[in-house]
DSSP file (Angstrom, degrees, kcal/mol; ACC not computed):
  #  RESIDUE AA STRUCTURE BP1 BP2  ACC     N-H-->O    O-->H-N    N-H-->O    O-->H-N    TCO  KAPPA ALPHA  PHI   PSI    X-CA   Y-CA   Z-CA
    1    1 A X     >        0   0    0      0, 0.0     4,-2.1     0, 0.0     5,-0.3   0.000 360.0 360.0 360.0 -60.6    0.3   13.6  -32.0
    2    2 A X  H  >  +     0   0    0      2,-0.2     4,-1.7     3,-0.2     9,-0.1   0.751 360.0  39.4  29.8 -83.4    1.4   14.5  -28.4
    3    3 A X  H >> S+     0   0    0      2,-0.3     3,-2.7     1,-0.2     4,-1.6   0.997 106.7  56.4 -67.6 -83.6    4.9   14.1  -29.4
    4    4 A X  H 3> S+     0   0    0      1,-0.3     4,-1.0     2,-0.2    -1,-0.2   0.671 111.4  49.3 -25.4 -36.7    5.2   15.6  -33.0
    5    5 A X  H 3<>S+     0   0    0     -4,-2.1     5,-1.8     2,-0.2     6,-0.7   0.899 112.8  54.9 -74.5 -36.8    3.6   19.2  -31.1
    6    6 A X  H <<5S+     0   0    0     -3,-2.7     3,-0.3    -4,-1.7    -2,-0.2   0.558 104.5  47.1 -77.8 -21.5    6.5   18.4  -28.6
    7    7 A X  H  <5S+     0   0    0     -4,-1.6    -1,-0.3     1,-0.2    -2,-0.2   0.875 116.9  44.0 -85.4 -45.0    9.1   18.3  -31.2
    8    8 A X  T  <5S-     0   0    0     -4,-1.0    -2,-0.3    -5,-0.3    -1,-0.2   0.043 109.1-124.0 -86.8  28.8    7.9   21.6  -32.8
    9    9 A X  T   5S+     0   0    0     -3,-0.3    -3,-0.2     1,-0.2    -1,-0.1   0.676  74.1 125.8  98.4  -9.4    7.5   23.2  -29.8
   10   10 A X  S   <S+     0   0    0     -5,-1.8    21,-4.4     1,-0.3     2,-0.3   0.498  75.0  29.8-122.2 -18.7    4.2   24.4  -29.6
   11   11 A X  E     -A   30   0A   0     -6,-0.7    -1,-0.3    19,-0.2     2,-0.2  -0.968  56.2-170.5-147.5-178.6    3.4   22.5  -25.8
   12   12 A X  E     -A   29   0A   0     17,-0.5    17,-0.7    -2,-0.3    22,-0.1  -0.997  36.8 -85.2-147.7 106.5    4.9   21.5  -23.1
   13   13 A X  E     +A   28   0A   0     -2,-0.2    15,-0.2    15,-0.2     3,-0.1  -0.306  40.2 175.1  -7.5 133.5    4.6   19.4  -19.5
   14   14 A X  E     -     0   0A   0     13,-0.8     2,-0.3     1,-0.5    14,-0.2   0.294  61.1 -30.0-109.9 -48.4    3.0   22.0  -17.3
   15   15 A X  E     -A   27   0A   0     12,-1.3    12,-1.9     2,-0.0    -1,-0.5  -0.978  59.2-108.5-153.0 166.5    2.5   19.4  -14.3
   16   16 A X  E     -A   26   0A   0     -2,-0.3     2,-0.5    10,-0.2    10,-0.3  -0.981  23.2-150.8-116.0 139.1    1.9   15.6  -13.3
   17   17 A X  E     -A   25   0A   0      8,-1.5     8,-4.1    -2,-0.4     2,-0.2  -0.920  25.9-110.2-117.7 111.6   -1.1   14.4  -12.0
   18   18 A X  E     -A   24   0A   0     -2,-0.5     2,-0.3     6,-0.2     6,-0.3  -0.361  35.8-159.7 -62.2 114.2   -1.1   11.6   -9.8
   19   19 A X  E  >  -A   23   0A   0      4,-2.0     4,-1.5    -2,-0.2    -1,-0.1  -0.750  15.3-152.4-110.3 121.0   -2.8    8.3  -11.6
   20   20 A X  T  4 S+     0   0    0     -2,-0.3     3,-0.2     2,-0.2    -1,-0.1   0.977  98.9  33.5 -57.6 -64.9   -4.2    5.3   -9.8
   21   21 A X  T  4 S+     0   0    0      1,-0.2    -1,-0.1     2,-0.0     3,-0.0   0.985 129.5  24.9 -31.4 -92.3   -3.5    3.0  -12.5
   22   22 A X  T  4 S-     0   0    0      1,-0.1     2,-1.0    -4,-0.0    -1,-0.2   0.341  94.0-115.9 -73.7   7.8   -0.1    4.3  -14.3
   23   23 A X  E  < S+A   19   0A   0     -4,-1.5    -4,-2.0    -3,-0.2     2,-0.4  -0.788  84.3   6.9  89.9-101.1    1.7    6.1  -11.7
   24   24 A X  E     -A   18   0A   0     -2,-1.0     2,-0.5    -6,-0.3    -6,-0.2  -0.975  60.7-152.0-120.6 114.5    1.7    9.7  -13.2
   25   25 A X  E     -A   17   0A   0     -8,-4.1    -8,-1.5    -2,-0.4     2,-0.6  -0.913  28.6-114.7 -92.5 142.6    0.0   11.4  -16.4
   26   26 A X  E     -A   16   0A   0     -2,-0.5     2,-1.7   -10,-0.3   -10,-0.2  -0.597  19.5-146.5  -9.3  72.4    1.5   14.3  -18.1
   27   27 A X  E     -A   15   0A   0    -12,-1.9   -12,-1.3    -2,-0.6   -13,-0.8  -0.524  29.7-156.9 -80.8  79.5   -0.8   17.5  -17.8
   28   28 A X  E     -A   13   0A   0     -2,-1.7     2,-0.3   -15,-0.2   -15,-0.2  -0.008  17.9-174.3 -41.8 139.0    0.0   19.0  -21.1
   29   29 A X  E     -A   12   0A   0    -17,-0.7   -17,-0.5     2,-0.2    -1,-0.0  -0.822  23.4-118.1-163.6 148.8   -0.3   22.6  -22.2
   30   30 A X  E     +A   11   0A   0     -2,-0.3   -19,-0.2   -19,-0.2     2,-0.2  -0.090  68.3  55.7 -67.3 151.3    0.2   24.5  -25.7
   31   31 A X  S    S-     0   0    0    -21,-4.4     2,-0.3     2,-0.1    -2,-0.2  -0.560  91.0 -49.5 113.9 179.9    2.6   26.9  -25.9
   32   32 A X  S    S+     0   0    0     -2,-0.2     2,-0.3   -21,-0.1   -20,-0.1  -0.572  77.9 107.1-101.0 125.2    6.3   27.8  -25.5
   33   33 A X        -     0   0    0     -2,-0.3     2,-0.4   -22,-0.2   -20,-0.1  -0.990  62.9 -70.7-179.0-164.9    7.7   26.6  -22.0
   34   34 A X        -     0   0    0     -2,-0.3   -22,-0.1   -22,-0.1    -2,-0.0  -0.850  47.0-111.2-116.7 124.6    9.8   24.3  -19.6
   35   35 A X        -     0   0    0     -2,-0.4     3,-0.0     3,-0.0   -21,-0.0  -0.294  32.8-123.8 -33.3 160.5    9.0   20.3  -18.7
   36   36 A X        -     0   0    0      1,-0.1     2,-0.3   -21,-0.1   -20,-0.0   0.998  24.7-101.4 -35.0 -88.7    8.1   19.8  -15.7
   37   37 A X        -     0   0    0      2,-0.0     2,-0.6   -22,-0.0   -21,-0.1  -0.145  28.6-126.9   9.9 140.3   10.0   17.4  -13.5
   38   38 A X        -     0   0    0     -2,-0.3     3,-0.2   -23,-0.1   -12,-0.0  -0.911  29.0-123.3-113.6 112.0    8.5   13.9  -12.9
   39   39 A X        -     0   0    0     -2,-0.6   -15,-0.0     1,-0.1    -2,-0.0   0.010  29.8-114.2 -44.9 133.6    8.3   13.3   -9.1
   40   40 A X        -     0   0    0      1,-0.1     2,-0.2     0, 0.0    -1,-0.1  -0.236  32.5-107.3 -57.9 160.4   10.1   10.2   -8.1
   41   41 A X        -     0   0    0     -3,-0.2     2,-0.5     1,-0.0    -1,-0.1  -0.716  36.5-100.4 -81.8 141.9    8.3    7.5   -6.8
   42   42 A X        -     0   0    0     -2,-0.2     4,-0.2     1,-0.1     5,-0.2  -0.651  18.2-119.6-108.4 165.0    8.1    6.3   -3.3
   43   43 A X    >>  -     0   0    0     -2,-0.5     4,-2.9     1,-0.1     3,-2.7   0.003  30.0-110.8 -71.6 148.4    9.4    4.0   -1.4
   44   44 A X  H 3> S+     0   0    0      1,-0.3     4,-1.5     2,-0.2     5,-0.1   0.674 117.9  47.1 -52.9 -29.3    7.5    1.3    0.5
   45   45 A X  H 34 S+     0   0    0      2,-0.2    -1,-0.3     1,-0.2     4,-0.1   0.233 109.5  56.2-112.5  39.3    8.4    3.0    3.9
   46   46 A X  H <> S+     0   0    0     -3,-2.7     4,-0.8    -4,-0.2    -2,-0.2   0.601 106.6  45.8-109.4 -26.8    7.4    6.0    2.7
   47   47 A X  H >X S+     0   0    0     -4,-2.9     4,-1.6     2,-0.2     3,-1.0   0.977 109.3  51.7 -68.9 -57.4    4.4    5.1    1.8
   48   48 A X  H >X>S+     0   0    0     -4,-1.5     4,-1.9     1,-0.2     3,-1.9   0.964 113.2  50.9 -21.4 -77.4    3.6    3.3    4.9
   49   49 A X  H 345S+     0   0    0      1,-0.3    -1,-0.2     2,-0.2    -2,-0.2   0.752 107.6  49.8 -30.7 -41.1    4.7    6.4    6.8
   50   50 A X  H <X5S+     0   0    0     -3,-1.0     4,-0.9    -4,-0.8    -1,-0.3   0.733 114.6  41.1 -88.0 -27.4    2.8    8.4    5.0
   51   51 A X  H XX5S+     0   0    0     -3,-1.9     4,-1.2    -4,-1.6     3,-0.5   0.948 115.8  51.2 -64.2 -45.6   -0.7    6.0    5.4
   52   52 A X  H 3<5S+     0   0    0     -4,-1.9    -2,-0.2     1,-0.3    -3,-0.2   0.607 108.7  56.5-119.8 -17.5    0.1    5.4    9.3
   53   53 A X  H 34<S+     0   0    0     -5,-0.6    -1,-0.3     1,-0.2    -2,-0.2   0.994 108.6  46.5 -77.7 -39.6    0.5    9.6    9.4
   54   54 A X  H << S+     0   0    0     -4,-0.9    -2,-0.3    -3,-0.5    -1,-0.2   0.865  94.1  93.4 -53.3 -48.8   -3.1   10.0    8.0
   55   55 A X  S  < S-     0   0    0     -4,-1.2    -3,-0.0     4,-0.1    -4,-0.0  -0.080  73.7-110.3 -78.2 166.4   -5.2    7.5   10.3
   56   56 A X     >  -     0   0    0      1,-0.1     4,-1.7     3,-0.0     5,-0.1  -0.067  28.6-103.6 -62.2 161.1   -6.9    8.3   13.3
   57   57 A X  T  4 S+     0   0    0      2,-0.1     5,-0.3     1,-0.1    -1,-0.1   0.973 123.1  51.3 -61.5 -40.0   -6.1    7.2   16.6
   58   58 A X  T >> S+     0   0    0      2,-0.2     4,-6.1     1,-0.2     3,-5.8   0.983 109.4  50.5 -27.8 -74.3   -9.0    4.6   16.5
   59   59 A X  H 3> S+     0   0    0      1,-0.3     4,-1.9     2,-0.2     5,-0.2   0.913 111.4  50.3 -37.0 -44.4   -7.7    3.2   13.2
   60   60 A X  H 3< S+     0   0    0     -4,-1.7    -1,-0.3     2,-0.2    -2,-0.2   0.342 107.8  50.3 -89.0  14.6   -4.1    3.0   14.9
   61   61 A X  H <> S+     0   0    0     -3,-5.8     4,-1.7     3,-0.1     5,-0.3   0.530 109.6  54.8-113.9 -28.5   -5.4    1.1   18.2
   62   62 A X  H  X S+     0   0    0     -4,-6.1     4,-1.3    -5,-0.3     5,-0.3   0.861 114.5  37.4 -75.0 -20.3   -7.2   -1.6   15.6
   63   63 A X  H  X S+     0   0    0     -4,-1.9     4,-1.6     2,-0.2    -1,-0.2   0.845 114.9  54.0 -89.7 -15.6   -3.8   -2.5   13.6
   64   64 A X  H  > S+     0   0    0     -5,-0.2     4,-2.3     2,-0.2     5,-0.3   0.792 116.1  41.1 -93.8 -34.3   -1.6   -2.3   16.8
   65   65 A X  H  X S+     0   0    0     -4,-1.7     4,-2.4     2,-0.2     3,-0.2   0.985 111.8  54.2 -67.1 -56.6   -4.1   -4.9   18.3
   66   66 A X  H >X S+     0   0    0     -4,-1.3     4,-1.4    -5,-0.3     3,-0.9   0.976 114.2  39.3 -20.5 -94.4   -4.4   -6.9   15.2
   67   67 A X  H 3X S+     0   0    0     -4,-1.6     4,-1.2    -5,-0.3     3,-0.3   0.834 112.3  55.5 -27.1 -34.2   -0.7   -7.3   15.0
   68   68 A X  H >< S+     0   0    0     -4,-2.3     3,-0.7     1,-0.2    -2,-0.2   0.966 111.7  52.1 -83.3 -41.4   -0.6   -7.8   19.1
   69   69 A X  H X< S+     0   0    0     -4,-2.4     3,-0.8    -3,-0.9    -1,-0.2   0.619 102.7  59.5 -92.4 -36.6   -3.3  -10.8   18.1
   70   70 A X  H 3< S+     0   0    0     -4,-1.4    -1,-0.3    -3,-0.3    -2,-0.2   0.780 104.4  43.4 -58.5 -41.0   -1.0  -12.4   15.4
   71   71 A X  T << S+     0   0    0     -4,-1.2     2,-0.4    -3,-0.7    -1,-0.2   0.516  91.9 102.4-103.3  25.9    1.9  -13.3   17.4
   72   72 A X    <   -     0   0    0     -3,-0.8     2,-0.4    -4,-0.1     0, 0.0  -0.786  69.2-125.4 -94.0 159.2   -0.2  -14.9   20.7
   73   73 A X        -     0   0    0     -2,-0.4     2,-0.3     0, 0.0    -2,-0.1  -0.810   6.7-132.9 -52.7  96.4   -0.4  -18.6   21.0
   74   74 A X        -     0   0    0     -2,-0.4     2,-0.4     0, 0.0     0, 0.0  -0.667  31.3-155.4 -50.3 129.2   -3.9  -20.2   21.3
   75   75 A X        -     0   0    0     -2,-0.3     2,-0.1     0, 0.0     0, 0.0  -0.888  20.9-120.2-111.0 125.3   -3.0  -22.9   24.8
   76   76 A X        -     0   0    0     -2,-0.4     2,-0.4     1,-0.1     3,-0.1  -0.517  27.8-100.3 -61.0 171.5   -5.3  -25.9   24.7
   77   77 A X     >  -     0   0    0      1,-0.2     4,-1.6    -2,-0.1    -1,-0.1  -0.853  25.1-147.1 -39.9  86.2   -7.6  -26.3   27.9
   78   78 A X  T >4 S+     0   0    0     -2,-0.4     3,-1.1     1,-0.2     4,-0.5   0.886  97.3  58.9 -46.8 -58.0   -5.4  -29.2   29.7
   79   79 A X  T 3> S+     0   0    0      1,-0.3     4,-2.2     2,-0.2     5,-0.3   0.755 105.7  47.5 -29.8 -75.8   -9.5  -30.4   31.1
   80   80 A X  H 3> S+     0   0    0      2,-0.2     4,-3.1     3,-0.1    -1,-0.3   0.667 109.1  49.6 -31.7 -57.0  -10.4  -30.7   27.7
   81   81 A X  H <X S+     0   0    0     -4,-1.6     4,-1.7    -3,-1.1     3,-0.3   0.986 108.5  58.2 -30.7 -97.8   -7.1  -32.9   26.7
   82   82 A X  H  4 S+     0   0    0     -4,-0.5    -2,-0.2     1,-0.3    -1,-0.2   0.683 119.4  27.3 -34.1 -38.4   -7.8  -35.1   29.7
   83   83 A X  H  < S+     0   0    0     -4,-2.2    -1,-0.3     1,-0.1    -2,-0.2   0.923 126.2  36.4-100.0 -45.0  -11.3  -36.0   28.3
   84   84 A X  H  < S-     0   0    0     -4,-3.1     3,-0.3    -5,-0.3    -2,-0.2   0.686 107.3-119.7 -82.1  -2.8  -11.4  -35.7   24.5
   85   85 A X     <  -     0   0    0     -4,-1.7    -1,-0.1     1,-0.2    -2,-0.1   0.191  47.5 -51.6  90.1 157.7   -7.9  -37.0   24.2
   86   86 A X  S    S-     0   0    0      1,-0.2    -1,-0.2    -4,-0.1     3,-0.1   0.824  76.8-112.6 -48.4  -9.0   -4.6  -35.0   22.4
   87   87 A X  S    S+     0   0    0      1,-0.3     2,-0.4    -3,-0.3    -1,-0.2   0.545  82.9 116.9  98.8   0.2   -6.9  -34.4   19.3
   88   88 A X        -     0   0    0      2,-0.0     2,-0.6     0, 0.0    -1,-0.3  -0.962  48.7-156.9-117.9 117.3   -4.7  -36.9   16.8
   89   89 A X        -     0   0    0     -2,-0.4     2,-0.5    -3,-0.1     3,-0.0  -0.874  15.3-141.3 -84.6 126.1   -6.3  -40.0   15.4
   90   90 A X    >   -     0   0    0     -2,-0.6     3,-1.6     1,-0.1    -2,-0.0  -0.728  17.4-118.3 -72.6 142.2   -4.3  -42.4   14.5
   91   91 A X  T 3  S+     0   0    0     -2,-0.5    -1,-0.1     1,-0.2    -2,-0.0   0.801 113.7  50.5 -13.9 -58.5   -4.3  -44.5   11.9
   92   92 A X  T 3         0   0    0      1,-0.2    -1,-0.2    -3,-0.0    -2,-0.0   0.587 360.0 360.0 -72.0  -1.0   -4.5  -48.0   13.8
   93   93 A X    <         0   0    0     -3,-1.6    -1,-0.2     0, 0.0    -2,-0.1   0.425 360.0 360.0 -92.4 360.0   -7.9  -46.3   16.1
C-alpha cells in the first residue's frame, strides 16, 4: 500500500530508524517531499571502535585482562610430575 501512495506521490521517506532485527525501517510521512538517504552500514571496525569508545575504563581493564589471560601458558608443577607421573596412561599400564 506503502508503495502504490509512493508512486502517486502523496508520502515520502522522512528518516530511517535504526532496527535491531532488519537493519533500518523507513519512517514514512504523507505528503509531497524528498527520500531520505539510507545510512550505509558499518564496518566491523567501526563498530568495534565505536563499542570500545563507549565503555568505561573498568569495562576496558576487564577485556584487556581477559585477552592478556588467553595467550599465557598454564606450566605444570615439575613436584607434581615427579610424583603423579607425566599425566598420560598408556595403553599397556
Amino acid at each position: 500500500m506503502l508503495q502504490k501512495l509512493k508512486e502517486e506521490g502523496a508520502v515520502h521517506i522522512q528518516s530511517w530508524r535504526r532496527a535491531q532485527a532488519n537493519g533500518w525501517i523507513a519512517v514514512w510521512r504523507y505528503g509531497i517531499g524528498v527520500d531520505a538517504e539510507k545510512p550505509e552500514p558499518l564496518s566491523t571496525r567501526a563498530r568495534v571502535k565505536k563499542c570500545r569508545e563507549r565503555e568505561s575504563i573498568d569495562e576496558k581493564e576487564f577485556r584487556l585482562a581477559r585477552q592478556r589471560q588467553l595467550k599465557r601458558k598454564v606450566k605444570r608443577d615439575p613436584l607434581t610430575a615427579a610424583f603423579y607421573g607425566s599425566g598420560y596412561s598408556s595403553p599397556a599400564d
